[in-house]
N, C-alpha and C positions, 0 to 999 in steps of 0.2 A: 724579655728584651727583644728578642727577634721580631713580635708585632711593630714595633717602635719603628719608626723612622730615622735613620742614624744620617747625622748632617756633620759633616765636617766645617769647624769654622776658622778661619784666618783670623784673628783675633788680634792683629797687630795690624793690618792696616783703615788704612781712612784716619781722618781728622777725628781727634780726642778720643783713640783706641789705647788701650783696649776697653778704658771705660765704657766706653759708648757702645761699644759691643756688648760687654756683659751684660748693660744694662736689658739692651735690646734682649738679650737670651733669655732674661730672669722675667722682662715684663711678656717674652712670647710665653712662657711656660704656666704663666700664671692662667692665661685662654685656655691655652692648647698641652698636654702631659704625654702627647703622646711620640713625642719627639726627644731623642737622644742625642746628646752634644758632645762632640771631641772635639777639644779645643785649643789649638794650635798656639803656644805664644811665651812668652816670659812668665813661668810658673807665678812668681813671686809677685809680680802686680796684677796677673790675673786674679790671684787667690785674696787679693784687695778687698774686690772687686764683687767676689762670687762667694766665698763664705761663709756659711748662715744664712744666705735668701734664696736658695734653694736645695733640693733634693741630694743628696753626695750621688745618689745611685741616678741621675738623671744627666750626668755630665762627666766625663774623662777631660784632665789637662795632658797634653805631652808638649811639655818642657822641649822649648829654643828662646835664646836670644840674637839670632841670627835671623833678620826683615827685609824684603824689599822695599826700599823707600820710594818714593813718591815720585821724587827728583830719579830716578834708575829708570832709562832706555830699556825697553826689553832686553836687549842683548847683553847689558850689564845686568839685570834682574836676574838672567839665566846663568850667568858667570858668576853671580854671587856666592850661588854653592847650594847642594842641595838639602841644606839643614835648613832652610829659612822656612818659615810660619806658613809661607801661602806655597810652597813646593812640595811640603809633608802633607797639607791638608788634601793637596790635588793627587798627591800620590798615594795618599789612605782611600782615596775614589777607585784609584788604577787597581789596588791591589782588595775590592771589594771589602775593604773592614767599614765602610761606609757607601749608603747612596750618593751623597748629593754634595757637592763643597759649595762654598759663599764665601766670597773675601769681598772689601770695600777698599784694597788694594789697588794698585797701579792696574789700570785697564789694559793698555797694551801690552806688561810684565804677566800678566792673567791668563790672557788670551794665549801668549808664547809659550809659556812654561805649561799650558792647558795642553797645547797639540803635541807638543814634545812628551808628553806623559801620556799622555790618552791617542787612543787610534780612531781615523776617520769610522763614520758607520760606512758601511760596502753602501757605493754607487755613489755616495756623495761627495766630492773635491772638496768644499770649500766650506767650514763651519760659518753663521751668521752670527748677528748682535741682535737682537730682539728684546722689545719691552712690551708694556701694558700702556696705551693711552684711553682718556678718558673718551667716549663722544655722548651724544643726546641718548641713546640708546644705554647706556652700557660700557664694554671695555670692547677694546679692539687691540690685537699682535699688531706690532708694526716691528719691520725687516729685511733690509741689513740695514744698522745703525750706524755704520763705520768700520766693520770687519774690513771688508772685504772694495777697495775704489774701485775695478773694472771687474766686472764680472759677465759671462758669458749668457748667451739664453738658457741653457743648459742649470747653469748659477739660478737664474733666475726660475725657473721651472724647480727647481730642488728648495729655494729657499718659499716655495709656495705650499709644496708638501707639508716642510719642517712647521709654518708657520701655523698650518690646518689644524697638525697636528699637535702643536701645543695648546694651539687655543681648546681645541676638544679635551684638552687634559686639564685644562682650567676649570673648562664650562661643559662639562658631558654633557648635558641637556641640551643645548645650544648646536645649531651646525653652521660650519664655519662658510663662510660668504667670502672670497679672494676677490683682490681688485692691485690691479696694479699702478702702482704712481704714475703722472706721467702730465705732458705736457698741456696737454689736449683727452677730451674724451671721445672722437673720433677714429675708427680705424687706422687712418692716414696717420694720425699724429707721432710723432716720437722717433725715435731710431731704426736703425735696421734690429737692435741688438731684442729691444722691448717687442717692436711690431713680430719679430717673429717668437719671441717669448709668447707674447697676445696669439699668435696662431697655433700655437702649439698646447696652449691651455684650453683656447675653444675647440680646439677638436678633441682634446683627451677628454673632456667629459669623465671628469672623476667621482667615483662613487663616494667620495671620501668628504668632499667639499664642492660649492657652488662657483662657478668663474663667475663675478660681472663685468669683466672687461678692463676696464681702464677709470684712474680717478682723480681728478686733479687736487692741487694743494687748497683749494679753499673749501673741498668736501670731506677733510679727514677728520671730522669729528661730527657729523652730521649723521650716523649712526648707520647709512645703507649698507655698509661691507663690515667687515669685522675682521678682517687681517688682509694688511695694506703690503705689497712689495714694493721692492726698489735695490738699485745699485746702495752701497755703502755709501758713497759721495754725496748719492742725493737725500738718502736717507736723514743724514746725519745732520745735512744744513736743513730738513724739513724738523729732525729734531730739535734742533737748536734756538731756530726758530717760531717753533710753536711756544717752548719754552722762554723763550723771553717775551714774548707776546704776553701769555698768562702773569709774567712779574709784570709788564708793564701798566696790564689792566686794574692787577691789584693795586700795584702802588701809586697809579692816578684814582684809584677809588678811595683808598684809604687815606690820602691828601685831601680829596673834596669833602670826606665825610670827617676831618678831624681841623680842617683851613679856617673856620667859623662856627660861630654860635649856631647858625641854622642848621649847617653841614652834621652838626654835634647834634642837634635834637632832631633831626633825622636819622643818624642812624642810631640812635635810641628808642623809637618809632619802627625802623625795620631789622633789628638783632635778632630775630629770628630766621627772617633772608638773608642775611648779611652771614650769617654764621652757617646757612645752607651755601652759599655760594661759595666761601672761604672754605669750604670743606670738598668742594668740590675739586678745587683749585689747588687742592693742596697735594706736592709731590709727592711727601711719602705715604700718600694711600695706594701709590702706584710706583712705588721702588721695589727696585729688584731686576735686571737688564738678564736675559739669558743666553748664554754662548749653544747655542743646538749645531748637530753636527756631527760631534764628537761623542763618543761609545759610552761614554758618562755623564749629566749633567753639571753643568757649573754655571753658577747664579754672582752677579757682579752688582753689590750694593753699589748703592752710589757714595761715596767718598768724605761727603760734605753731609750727608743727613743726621737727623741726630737718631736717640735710639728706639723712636717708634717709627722710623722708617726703618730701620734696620730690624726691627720685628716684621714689622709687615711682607720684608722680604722672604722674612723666615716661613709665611705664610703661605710666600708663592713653595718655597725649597718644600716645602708639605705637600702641594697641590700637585705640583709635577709629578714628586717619586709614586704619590697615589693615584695616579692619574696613567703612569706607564708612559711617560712621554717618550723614551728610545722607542720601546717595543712598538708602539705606535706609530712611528717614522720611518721602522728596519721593516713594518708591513707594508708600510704605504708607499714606500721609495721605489 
């Protein structure tokens, strides 16, 4: 048991939980055995659920019916009380009976009840939001997704470290390449806040990771950098945006290819492109959002996925605790 990787899961939130959870747990473990699951929720419908399609010895339930719902403000999330599904899961992390927690819960009830449980790591203020985007190359950290609307050079220099350093807990092999968002690729361009962020990375010269400088929004997936910074504000409209870009390509591709006869023996002609590209495209090969920061890991599914995104995340909650992502952040900070 102690080689295992112990993941605490939220099992009651996101759309169509805790089905959609369990699901995701039974088809992660059918890959992957080496991961241990405590799992947070309504005994009785989890046990639906889970059953007979896996291991007994590969999963613990601890029993609540007490949830943050969806519709819950942080501050109500936290008021709720501390028997709910995703405030046990965060605090089986606090009190080390687990690595790693994962809910598809309310993001800002997440993030609140995260800090409130868990302690900054030394030297760092401000925890980020961070994901996995696709580019030509590979995968790239992009961060702060929305933690955090004003943040300091300071912020920004810290969420460069945090970002290196998860990416290298992904991708050991790999070394991480930093680029910060921004308006312009020019010295000149940008703020006082970024320009001296940008002078403060080009002179530290980190043995940890590469500075390139600066990257604008139409180079974030063109593979030269491999973890992207930014304030939370901008982050989060460059996220929002990318992603609906990607629904919009698909769903004008898949109108031209299904509109007409032609359209239809076309892409009967290209099904095997067409099903590399759809795959590329597709979000849950890259779900799984991570809170870095804070003295624990916590990994924030997305809400809406079904349950092979919710495995795939499970894959990131593997990579990380194997990967030492605190330890690698408490050295490099």
């Amino acid at each position: 048991m102690s080689d295992l990787i112990k993941i605490a899961v939220d099992a009651m939130g996101g759309d169509g939980s805790p089905k959609k959870v369990i699901d995701g747990i039974i088809h992660n473990q059918k890959s992957d055995n080496n991961n241990f699951f405590k799992i947070f929720g309504d005994q009785d419908e989890i046990k639906k659920h889970i059953v007979g399609k896996m291991s007994d010895a590969s999963y613990e339930i601890v029993h609540t019916t007490n949830v943050v719902k969806s519709t819950d403000s942080p501050l109500e999330a936290a008021k709720r009380g501390k028997d709910t599904s995703m405030w046990l899961s965060i605090e089986s992390v606090k009190n080390k009976e687990t690595d790693i927690v994962i809910s598809a819960g309310n993001t800002g009830a997440l993030l609140v009840i995260a800090k409130l449980n868990l302690k900054m790591i030394e030297n760092i203020d401000k925890p980020a939001l961070s994901a996995l985007w696709p580019n030509k190359k590979g995968m790239s950290v992009v961060l702060d997704l929305g933690a955090n609307i004003d943040c300091s050079s300071k912020n920004l220099v810290d969420f460069s470290i945090m970002g290196s350093s998860l990416y290298k807990s992904l991708y050991p092999n790999e070394t991480p390449n930093v680029a910060l968002l921004n308006i312009g690729s020019e010295e000149l361009k940008g703020n006082e806040i970024i320009k001296e962020t940008y002078q403060t990375l080009n002179d530290k010269k980190s043995k940890n990771f590469d500075f390139a400088g600066y990257i604008e929004g139409n180079e974030l997936m063109n593979g030269k950098v491999n973890v992207i910074v930014s304030d939370g504000f901008t982050g989060n409209v460059a996220l929002k945006t990318a992603e609906g870009t990607a629904n919009f390509i698909t769903g004008e591709l898949k109108q031209a290819l299904s509109g007409s006869i032609l359209g239809k023996i076309s892409s009967i002609l290209n099904i095997s492109n067409l099903k590399k590209f759809k795959k590329r495209l597709d979000p849950r090969l890259y779900n799984g959002a991570i809170f870095i920061g804070l003295d624990s890991p916590v990994v924030k599914s997305h809400g809406g996925t079904d349950f092979i995104g919710f495995s795939n995340s499970l894959n990131v909650c593997n990579k990380i605790v194997k990967g030492n992502l605190i330890d690698k952040i408490t050295s490099n900070i």
